[in-house]
C-alpha positions in Angstrom: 142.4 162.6 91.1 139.1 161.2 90.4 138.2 161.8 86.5 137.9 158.6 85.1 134.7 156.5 83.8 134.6 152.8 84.1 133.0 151.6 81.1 132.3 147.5 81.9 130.2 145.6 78.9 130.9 143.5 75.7 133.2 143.7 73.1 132.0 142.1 70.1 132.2 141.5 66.4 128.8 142.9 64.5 127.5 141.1 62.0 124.7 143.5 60.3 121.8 142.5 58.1 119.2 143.9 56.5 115.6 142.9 56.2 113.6 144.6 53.5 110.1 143.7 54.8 108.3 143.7 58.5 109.1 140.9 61.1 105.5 140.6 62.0 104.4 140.0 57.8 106.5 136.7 58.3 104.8 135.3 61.9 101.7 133.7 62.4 100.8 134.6 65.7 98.4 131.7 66.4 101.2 128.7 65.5 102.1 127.0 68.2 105.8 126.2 66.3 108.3 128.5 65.3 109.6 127.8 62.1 110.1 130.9 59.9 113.1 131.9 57.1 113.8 136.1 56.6 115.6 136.7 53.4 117.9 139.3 53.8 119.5 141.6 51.0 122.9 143.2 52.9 125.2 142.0 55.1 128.4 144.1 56.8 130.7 143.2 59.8 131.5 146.1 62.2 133.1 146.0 65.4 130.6 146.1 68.4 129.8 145.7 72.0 128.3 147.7 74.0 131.8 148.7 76.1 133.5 149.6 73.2 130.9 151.5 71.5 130.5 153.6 74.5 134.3 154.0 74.3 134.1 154.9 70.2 132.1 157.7 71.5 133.5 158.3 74.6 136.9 158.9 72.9 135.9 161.3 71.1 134.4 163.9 73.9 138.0 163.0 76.2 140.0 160.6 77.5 138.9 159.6 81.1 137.2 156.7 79.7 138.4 153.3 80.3 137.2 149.9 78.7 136.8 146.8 80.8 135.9 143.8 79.1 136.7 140.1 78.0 137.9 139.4 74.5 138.1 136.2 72.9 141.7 134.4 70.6 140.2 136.6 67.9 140.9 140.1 69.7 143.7 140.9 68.1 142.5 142.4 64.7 139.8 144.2 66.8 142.6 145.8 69.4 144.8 147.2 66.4 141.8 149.2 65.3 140.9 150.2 68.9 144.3 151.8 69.5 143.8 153.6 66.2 140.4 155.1 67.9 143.0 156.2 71.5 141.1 153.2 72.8 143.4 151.2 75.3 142.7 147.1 75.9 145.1 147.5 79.0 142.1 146.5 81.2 141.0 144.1 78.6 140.3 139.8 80.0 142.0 137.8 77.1 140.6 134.3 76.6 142.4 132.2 74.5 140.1 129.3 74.7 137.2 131.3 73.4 136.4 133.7 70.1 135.4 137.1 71.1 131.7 137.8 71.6 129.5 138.0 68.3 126.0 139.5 67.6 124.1 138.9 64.3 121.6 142.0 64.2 118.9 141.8 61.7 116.7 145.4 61.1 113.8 145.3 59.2 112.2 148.3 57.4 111.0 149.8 60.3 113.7 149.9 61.9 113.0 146.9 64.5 115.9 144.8 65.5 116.2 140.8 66.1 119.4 140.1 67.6 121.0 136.7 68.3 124.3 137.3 70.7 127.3 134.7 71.1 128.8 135.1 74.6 131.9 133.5 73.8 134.7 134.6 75.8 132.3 136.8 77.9 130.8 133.4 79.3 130.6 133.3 82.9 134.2 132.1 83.9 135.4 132.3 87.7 138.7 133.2 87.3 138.2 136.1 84.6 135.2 137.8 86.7 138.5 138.1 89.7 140.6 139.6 86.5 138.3 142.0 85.9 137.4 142.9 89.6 140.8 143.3 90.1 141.1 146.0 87.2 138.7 147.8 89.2 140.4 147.4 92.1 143.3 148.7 90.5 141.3 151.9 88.8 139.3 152.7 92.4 141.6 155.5 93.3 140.9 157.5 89.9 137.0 156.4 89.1 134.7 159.0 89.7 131.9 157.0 87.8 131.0 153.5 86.3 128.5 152.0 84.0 127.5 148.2 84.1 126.3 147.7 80.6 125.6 144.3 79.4 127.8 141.5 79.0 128.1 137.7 80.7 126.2 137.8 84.1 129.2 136.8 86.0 131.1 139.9 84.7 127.8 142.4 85.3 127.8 140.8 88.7 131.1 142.0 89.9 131.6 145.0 88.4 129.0 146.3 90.5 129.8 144.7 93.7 133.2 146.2 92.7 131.9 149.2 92.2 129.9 149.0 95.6 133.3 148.0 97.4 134.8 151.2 96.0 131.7 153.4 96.2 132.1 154.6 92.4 128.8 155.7 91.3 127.6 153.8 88.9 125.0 153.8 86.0 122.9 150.0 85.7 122.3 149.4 82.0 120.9 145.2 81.4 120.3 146.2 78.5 119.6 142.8 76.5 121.0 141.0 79.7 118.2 141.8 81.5 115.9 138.2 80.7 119.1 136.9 83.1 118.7 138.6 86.3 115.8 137.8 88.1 113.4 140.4 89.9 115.5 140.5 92.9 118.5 140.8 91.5 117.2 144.1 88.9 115.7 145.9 91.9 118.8 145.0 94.1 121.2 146.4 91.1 118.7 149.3 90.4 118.1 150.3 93.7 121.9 151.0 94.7 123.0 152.8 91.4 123.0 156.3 91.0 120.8 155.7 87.8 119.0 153.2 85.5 119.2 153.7 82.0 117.3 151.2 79.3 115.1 151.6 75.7 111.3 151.2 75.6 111.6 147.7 74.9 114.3 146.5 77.6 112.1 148.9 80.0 109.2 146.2 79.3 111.6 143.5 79.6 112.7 145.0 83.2 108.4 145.1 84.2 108.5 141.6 83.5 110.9 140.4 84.7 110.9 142.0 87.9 107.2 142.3 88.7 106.7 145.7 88.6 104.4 147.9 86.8 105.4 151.3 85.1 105.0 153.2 88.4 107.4 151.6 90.3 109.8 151.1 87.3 110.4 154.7 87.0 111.3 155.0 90.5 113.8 152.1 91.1 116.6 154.4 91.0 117.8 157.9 91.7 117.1 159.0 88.0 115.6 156.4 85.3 116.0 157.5 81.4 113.9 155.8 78.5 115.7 156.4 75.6 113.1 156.7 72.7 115.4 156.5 69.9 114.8 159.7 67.1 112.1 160.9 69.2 114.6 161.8 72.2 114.5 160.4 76.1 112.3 160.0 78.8 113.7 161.2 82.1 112.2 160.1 85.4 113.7 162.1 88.1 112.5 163.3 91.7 109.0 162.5 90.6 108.9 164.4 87.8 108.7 163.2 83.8 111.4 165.7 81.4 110.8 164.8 78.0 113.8 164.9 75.8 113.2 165.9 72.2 115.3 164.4 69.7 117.5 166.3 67.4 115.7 167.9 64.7 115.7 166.8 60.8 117.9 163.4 61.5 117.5 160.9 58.6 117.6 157.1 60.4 119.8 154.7 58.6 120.5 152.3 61.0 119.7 152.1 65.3 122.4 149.9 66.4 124.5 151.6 68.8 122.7 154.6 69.1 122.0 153.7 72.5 126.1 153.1 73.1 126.1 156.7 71.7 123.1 157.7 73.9 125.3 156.8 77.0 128.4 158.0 76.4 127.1 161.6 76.0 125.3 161.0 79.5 128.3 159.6 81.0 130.0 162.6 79.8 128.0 165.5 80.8 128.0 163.8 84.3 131.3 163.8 84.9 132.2 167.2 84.2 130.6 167.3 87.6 132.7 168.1 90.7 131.7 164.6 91.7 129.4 162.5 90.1 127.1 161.2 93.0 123.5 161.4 94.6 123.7 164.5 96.7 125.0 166.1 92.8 122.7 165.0 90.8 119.7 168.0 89.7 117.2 168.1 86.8 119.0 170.7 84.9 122.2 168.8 85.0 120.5 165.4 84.0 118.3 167.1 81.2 121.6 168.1 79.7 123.1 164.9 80.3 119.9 163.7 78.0 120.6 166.4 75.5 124.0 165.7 74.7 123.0 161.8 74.8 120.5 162.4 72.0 122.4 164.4 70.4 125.3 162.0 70.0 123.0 159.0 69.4 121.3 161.2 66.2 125.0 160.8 64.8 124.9 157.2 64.8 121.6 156.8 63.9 122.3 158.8 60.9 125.5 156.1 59.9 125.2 152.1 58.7 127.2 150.3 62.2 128.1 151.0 65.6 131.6 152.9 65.5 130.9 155.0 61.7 129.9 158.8 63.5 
């Protein structure tokens, strides 16, 4: 039976700081150098990645999603609490040469985000991009739908010719990956999902880097959602724009993850489809997709980490 959803992305540690001024009061925009200190007043360590907080939320609304990703020597602390969260690391690339992935996330007052990411284990690695294809290999029979959110290039680039191979429909999510791709390879990725899903600032990110302007972006897949953090979603679909409204009276203490969130409630609502594919897909069943989405990623906006909702 087909009911499960492929969830392929990072697993990383989080480290979280906060920054009580503006990024932009502490750059000169006409110096040709770089050189600038933030002070920061808070620091916390969550767990993170963009696979397993899609999972963190995913678990929560049923069990048909599964976690694909690489983990580093240092896993082991990390899979004790995911088992506590019903989260399985059965599908899970170990790497004993390398420390799990780590992001350092610094938020300012307004809520904009600098983040510096350590691949580690998730670095591009022949022989644990075949691991990981052959996970899906081994899922194929029960995946009714995939996501390829970011992680190591080599790892995004088989999961969806994996997911091509097996014809599980599948979301494309670069994410933060996305300055790695080049244009071909975005529009390529895009074009044979069955949706693109990115923030206002990765959707900039995708113009650039793949030459095209606003127009074309919102039609390089089946459906294309801009999530607009608080303020809801864009949703691009059979040329028509549905604006999403974000969930009413939601106080914002912290963004990270509430993409993650975002996703898994879209993920969700899509596979309580008789079959997630093209030929299924309607506005009323994606602007519910978007609600629940929103609605989940106003509980983590409203918490301090990733996996606290």
């Amino acid at each position: 039976m087909k009911n499960k959803i492929l969830v392929t992305g990072s697993i990383a540690y989080d480290y979280l700081y906060s920054f009580p001024g503006l990024f932009q009061d502490s750059l000169d925009p006409t110096a040709a150098h770089i050189s600038v200190a933030f002070d920061i007043n808070e620091k916390k360590i969550f767990y993170g990645g963009c696979a397993a907080n899609i999972l963190y939320t995913g678990a929560q609304l049923g069990d048909g999603f599964i976690m694909l990703g690489v983990a580093g020597r240092d896993y082991t602390e990390y899979e004790d609490y995911l088992a506590k969260q019903n989260i399985g690391s059965r599908y899970v690339v170990r790497r004993e040469d390398k420390y799990t992935s780590q992001a350092a996330i610094v938020t300012d007052k307004k809520g904009q985000q600098i983040t510096f990411f350590y691949l580690g284990a998730a670095a591009d690695s022949e022989p644990d991009e075949v691991a990981m294809g052959a996970h899906i290999d081994t899922l194929a029979a029960e995946a009714m739908l995939g996501i390829v959110a970011p992680n190591g290039k080599g790892f995004m680039r088989i999961a969806v010719e994996k997911f091509r191979q097996h014809a599980i429909p599948y979301i494309f999510d670069p994410g933060q990956a996305t300055p790695i791709f080049s244009g071909d390879e975005l529009r390529d990725y895009a074009a044979s999902s069955l949706g693109m899903i990115m923030n206002e600032y990765e959707a900039g990110l995708v113009q650039k880097q793949s030459g095209m302007d606003f127009n074309a972006l919102k039609k390089i897949a089946p459906f294309v959602v801009i999530t607009l953090g608080e303020k809801g979603a864009h949703l691009f679909f059979d040329g028509k724009l549905y604006e999403i409204e974000g969930a009413k009276g939601v106080e914002v203490v912290d963004p990270t993850g509430c993409g993650d969130a975002f996703r898994a409630g879209l993920l969700h609502e899509l596979s309580n489809t008789s079959s997630a594919n093209i030929e299924s897909l309607n506005a009323e069943l994606l602007i519910t997709a978007c609600k629940k989405g929103t609605e989940l990623a106003a509980r983590c906006l409203s918490k301090v980490g990733t996996q606290n909702h």
